[in-house]
MDTraj code that builds the backbone (N, CA, C; nanometers):
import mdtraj as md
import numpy as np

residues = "UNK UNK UNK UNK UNK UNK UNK UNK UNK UNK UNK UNK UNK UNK UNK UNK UNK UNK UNK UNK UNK UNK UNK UNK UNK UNK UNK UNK UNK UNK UNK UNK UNK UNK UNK UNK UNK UNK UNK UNK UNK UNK UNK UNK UNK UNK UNK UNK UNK UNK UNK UNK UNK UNK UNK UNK UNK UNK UNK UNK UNK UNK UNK UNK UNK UNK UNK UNK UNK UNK UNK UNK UNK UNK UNK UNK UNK UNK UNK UNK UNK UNK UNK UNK UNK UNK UNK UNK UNK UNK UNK UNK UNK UNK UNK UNK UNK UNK UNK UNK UNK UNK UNK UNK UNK UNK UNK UNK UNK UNK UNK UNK UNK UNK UNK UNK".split()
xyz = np.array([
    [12.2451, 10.3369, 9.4103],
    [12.1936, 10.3447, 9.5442],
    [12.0462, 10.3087, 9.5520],
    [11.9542, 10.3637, 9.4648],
    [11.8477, 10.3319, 9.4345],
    [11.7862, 10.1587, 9.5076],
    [11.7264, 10.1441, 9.5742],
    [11.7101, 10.0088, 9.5849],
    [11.6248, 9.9646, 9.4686],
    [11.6533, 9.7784, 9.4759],
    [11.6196, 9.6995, 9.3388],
    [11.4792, 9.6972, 9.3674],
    [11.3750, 9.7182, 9.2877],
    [11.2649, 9.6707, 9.2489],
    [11.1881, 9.5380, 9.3559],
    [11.1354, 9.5890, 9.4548],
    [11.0886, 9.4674, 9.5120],
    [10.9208, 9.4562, 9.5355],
    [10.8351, 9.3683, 9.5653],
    [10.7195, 9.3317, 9.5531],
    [10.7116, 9.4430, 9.7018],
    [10.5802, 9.5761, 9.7003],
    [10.4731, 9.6517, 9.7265],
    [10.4851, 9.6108, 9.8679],
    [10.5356, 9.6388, 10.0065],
    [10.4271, 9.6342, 10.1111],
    [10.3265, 9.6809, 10.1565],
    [10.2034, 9.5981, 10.1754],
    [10.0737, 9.6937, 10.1555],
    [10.0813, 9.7339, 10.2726],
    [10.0690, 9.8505, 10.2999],
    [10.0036, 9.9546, 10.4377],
    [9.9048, 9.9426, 10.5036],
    [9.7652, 9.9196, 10.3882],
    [9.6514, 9.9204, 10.4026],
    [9.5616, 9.9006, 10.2882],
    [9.4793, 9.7864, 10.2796],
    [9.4079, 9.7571, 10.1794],
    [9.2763, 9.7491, 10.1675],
    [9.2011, 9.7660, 10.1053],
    [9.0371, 9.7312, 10.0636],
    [9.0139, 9.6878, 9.8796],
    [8.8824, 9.5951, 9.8790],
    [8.9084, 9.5573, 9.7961],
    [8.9306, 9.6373, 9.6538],
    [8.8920, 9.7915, 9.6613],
    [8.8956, 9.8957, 9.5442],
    [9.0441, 9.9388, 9.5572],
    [9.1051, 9.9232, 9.6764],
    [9.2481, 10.0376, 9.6958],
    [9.3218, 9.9850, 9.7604],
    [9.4127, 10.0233, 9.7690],
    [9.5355, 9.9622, 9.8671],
    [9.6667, 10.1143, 9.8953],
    [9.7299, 10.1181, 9.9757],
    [9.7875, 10.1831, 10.0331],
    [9.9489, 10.1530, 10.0564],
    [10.0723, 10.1563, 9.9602],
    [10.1386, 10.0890, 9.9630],
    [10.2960, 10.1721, 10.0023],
    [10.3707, 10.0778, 10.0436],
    [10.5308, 10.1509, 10.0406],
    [10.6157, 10.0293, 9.9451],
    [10.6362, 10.1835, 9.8271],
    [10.7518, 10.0828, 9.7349],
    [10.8803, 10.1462, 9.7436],
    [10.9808, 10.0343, 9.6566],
    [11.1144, 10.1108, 9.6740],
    [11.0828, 10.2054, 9.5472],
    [11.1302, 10.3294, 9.5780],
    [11.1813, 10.4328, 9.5128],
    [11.1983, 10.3702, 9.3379],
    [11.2406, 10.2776, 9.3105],
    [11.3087, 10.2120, 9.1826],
    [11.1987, 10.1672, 9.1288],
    [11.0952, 10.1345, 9.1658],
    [10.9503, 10.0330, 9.1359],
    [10.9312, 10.1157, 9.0008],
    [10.9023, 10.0015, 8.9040],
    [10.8732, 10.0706, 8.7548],
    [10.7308, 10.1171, 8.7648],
    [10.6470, 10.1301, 8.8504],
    [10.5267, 10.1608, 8.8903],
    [10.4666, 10.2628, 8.8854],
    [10.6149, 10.3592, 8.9973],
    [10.6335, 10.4599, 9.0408],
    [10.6814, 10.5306, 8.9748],
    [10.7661, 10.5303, 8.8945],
    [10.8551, 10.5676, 8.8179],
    [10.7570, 10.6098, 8.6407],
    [10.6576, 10.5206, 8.6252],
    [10.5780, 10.5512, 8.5157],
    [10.4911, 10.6478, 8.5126],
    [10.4600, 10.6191, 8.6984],
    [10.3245, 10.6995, 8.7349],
    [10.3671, 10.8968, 8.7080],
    [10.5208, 10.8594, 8.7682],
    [10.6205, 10.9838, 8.7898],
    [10.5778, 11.0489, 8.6312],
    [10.6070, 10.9487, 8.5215],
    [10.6450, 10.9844, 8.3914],
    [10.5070, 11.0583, 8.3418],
    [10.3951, 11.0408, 8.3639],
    [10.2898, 11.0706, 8.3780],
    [10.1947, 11.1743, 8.3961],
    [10.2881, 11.2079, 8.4779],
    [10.2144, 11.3719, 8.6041],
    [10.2498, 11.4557, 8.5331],
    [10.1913, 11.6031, 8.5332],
    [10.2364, 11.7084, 8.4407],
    [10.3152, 11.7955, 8.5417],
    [10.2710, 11.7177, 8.7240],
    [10.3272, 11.8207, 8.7701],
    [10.4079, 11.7684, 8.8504],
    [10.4870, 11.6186, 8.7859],
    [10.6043, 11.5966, 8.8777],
    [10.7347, 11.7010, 8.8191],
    [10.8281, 11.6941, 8.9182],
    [10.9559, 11.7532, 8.9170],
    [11.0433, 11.6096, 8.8799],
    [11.1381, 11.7221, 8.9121],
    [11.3193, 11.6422, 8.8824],
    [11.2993, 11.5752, 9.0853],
    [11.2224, 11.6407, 9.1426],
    [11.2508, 11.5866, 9.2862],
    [11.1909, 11.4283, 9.3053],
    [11.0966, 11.4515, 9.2118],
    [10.9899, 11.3276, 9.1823],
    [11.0456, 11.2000, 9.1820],
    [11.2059, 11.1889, 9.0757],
    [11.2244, 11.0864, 9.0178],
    [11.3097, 10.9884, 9.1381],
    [11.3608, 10.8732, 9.0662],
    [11.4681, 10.8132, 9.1865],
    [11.5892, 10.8783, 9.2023],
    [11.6501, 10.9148, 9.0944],
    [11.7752, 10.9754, 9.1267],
    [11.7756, 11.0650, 9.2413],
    [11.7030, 11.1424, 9.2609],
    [11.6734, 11.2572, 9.3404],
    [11.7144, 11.1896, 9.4978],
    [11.6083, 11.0912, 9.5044],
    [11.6456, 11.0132, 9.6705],
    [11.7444, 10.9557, 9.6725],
    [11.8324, 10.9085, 9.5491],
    [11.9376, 10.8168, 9.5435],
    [12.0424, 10.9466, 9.6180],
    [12.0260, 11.0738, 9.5449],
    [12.1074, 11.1959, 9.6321],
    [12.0967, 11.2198, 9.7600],
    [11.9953, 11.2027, 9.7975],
    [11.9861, 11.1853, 9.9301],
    [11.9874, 11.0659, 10.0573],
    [11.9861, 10.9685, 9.9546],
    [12.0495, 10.8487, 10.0041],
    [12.2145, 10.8486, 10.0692],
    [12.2563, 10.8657, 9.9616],
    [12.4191, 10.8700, 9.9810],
    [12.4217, 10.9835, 10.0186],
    [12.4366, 11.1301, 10.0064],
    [12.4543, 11.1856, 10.0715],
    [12.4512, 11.2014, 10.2794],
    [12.3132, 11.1752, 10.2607],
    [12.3095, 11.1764, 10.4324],
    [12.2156, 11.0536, 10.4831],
    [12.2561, 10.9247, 10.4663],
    [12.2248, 10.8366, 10.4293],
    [12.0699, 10.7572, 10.4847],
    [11.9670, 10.8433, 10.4370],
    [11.8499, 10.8039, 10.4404],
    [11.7939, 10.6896, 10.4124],
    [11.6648, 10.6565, 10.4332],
    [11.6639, 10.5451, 10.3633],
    [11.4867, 10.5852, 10.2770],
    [11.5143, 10.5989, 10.1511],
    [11.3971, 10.6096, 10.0463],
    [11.3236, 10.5079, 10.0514],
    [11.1507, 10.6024, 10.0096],
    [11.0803, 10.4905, 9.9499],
    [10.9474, 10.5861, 9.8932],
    [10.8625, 10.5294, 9.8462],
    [10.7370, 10.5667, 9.7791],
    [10.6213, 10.5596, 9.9148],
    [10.5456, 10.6108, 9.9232],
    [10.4098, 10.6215, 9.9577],
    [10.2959, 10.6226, 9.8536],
    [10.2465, 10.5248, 9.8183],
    [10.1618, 10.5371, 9.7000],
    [10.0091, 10.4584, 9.7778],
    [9.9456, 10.5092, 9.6676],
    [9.7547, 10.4712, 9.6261],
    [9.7760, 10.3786, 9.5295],
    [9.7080, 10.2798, 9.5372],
    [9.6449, 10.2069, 9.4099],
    [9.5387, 10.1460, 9.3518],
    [9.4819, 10.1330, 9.2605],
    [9.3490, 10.1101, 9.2113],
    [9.3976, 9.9055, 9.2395],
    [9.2552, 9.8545, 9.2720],
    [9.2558, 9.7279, 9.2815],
    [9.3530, 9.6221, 9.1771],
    [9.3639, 9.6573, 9.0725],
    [9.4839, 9.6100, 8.9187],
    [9.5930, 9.6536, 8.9522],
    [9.6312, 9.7479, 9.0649],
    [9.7804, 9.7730, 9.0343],
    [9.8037, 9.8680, 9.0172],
    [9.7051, 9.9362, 8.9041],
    [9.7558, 10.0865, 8.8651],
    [9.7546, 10.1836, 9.0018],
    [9.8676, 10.2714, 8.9737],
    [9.8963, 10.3961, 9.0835],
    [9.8013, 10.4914, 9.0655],
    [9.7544, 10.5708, 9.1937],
    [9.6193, 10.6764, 9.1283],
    [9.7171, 10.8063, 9.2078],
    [9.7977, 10.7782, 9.2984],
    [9.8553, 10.8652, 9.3832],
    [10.0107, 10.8111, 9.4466],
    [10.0554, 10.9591, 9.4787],
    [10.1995, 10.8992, 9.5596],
    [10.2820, 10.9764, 9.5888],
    [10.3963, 10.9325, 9.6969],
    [10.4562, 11.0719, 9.7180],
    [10.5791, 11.0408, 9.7713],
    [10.7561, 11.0707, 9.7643],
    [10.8100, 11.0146, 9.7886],
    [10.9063, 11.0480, 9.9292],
    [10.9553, 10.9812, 10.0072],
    [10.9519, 10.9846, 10.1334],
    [11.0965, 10.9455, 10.1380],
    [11.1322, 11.0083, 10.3112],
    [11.2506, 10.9117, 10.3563],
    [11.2189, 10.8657, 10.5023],
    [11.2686, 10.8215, 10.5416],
    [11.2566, 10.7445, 10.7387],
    [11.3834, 10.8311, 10.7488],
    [11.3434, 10.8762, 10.8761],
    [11.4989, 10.9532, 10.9451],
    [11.4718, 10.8739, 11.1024],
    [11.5508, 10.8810, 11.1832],
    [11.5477, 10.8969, 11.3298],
    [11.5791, 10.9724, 11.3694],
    [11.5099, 11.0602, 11.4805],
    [11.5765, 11.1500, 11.5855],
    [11.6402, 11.1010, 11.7075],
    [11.7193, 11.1594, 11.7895],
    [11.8493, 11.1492, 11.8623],
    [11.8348, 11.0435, 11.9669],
    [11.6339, 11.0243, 11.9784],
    [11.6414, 10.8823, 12.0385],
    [11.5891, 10.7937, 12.0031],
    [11.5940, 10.7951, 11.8614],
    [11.6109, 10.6303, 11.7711],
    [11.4692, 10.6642, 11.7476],
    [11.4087, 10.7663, 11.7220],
    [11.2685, 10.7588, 11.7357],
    [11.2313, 10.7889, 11.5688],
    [11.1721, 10.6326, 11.4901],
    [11.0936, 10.6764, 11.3471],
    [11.0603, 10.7680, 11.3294],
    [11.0587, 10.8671, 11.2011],
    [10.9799, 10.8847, 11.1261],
    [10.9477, 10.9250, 11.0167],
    [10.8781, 10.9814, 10.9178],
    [10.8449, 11.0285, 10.7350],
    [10.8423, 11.1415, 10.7109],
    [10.9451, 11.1583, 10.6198],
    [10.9670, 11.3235, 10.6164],
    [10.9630, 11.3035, 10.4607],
    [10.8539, 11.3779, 10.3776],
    [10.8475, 11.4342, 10.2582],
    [11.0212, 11.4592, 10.2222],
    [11.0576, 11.4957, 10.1488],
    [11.1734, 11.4639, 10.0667],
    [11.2455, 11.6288, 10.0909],
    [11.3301, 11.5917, 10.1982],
    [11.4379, 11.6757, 10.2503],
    [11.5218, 11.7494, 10.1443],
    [11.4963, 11.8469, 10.1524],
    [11.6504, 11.9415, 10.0551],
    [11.5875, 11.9943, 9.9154],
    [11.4283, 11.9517, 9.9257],
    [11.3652, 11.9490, 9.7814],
    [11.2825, 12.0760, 9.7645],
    [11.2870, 12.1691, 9.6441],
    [11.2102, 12.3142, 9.6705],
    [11.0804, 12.2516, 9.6378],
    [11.0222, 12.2027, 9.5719],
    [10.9063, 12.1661, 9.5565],
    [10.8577, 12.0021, 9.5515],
    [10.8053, 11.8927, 9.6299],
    [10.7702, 11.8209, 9.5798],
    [10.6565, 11.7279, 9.6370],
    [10.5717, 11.7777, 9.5844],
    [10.3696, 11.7643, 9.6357],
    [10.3660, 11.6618, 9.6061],
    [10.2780, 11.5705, 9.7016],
    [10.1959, 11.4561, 9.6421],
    [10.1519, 11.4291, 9.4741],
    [10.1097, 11.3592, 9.4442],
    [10.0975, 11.3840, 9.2676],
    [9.9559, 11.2533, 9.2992],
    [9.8913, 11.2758, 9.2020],
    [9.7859, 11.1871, 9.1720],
    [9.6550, 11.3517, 9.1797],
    [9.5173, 11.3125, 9.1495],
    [9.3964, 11.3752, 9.1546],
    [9.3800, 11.4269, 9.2911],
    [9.3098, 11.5366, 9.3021],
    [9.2883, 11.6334, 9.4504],
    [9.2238, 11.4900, 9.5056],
    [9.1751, 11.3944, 9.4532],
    [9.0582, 11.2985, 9.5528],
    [9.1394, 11.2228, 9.5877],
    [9.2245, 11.1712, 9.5044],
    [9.3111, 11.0315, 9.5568],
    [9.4680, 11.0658, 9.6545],
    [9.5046, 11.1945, 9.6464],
    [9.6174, 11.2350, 9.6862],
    [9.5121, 11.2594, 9.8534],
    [9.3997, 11.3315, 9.8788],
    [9.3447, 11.2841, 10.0131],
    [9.3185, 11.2195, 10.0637],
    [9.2570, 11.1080, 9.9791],
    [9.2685, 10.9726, 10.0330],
    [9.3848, 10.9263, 10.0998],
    [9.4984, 10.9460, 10.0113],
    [9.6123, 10.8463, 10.0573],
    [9.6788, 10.9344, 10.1895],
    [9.6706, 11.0799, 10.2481],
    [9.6401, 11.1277, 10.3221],
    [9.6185, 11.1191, 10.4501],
    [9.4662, 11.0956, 10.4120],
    [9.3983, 11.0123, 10.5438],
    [9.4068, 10.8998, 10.5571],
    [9.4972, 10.8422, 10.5086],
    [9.5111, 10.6635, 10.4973],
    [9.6258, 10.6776, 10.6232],
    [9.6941, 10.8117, 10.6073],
    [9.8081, 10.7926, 10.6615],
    [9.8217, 10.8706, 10.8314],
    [9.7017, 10.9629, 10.8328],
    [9.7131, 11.0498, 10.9740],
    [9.5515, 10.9072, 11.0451],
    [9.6000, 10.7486, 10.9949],
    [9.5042, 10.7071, 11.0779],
    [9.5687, 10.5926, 11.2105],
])
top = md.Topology()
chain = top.add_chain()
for i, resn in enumerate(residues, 1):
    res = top.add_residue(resn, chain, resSeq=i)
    for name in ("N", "CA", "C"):
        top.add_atom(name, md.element.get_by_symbol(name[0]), res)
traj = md.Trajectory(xyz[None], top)
């Protein structure tokens, strides 16, 4: 279920950072995941792939990135609609714990990247 690996849409960029939505599957995300001391089991893809098929969401990443690529932050998401077709991002439904991950600085950043 997982979607395949596809090239980053940037959100929002500058030349130090960028602000991106990947698929869930991105080896990016998935390293950055491998990484954290304080990701979970909610962290990984499988997790959204459960909630994919189950109630058929549609996953993806919210991530930070340093100008090279590397991930500094991220957090993983689904799009739902309400009853009148109306978008929107809901942190990861059904999950007991699962926080942004990256540094207290870059997990605010990406934050305020997003209530703009």
């Amino acid at each position: 279920m997982t979607e395949a690996p596809q090239s980053a849409e940037v959100v929002e960029g500058r030349a130090e950072s960028a602000f991106l939505r990947l698929p869930v599957a991105d080896p990016r995300w998935t390293g950055f995941v491998e990484r954290q001391r304080e990701a979970s089991a909610f962290h990984q893809p499988a997790w959204a792939d459960v909630l994919a098929g189950s109630y058929g969401f549609s996953p993806f990443v919210l991530a930070r990135s340093r100008a090279g690529g590397e991930l500094v932050a991220g957090m993983p998401v689904v799009e739902v609609y309400n009853t009148m077709g109306k978008r929107r991002w809901v942190s990861l439904p059904f999950s007991d714990v699962c926080p942004p991950l990256g540094s207290p600085f870059e997990v605010e950043a990406m934050i305020a990247a997003l209530t703009k």
